[in-house]
Structures are given as C-alpha cells and as structure tokens.
N, C-alpha and C positions, 0 to 999 in steps of 0.2 A: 279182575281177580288178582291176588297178590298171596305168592306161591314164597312158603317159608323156607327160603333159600339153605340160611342155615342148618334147619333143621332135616332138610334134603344131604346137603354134604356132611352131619354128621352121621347119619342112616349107615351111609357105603362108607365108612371109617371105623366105627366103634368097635365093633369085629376087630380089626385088626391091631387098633390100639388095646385092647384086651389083650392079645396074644403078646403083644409087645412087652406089655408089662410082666405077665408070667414067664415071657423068656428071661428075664432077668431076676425071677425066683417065683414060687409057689405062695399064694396068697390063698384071703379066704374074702367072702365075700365083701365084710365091710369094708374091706382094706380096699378093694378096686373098687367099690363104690367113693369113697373119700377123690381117690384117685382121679375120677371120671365126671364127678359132680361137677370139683374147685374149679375148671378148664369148661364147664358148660359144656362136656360130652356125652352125659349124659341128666336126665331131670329129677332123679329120683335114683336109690336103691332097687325099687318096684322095677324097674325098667330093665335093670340089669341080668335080675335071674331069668327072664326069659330067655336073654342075651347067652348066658352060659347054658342054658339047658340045651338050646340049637348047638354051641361051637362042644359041648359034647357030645350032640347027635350025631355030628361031622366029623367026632371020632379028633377032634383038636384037642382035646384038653380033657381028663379025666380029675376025678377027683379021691382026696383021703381026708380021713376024720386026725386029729388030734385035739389032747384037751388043750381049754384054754390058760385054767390055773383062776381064773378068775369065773367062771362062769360054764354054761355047759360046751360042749363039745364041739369044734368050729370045724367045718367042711372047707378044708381047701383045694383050690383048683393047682395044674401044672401044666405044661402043655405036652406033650404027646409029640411021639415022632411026626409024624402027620401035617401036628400043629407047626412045629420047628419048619417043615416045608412049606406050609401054606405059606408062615409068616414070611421065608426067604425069597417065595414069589411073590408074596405083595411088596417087598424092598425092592425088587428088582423092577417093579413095574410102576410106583408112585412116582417117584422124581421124573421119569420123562413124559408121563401122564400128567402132573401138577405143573411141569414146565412148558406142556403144548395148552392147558388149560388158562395159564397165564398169559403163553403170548395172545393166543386168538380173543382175549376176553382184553387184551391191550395191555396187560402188565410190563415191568420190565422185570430181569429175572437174571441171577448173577449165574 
C-alpha cells in the first residue's frame, strides 16, 4: 500500500499557513486560494472554505464583508486574537519539530 505522503504533511500545515498569511493582512477567499494552490497547498478553492469555516469555529479568524468595486461583495477573513496565539505556538514549535523530523528521517539540517 502506498500512503500519499505529501498529501499527509500538507493536512497538519495548511491550517497554519492560512493563519500565516492573514497575519500579514486580511484577505478574502480567492486571494488565499491563489496563494495555497501555486505551492501545491492546497487542490482546489473547494478545499479551502471548509478549511476557514473550522479556523473560524476555533474562534482563529473572523470575518467582514467589503465591496469589491468590480463585482459583488467579497467576505474577508483576519485572524483574531486567538488566531495571533495559535499561530505564535505553531512558530514556536515547527522548527524544532521539522529539525527532529529531518535528522531521524536522515537529513542534514543547518
């Protein structure tokens, strides 16, 4: 059996890379789809709003309407106090997580 690796280590990221990107400003959905697609983080737009409707369950990220000027009324997200924490524990804990994950898998790692 052959277990899609990739698609395993994007599962436990995308989350975060979401947050990542709203911390660095308030978007609306198509904009973090572009985002998430070009990198193969995500496969689809489809994929994504589930993705935000959870990290707004969890109280990460809320959202506001403004219009677009071009078309009707776009829903953006921002992250939330919450969010701001969640995302400062996941900083805090990827790099020595990605650097034990690399030595015992046999990487080298700067």
């Amino acid at each position: 059996m052959t277990v899609d690796v990739g698609a395993q280590m994007r599962k436990g990221v995308v989350e975060y890379c979401v947050l990542g990107l709203l911390s660095r400003e308030p978007m609306y959905g198509w904009q973090l789809a572009d985002a998430l697609t070009a990198p193969g983080l995500i496969a689809s737009i489809g994929t994504l709003y589930p993705l935000l409707g959870r990290l707004r369950d969890n109280g990460w990220v809320t959202t506001f309407e403004r219009p677009s000027g071009t078309g009707p009324v776009r829903r953006y997200y921002r992250l939330t106090d919450a969010g701001v924490g969640q995302l400062a524990l996941f900083r805090t804990q990827w790099r020595p997580f990605a650097q034990t994950v690399s030595h015992l898998v046999g990487e080298e790692t700067s």
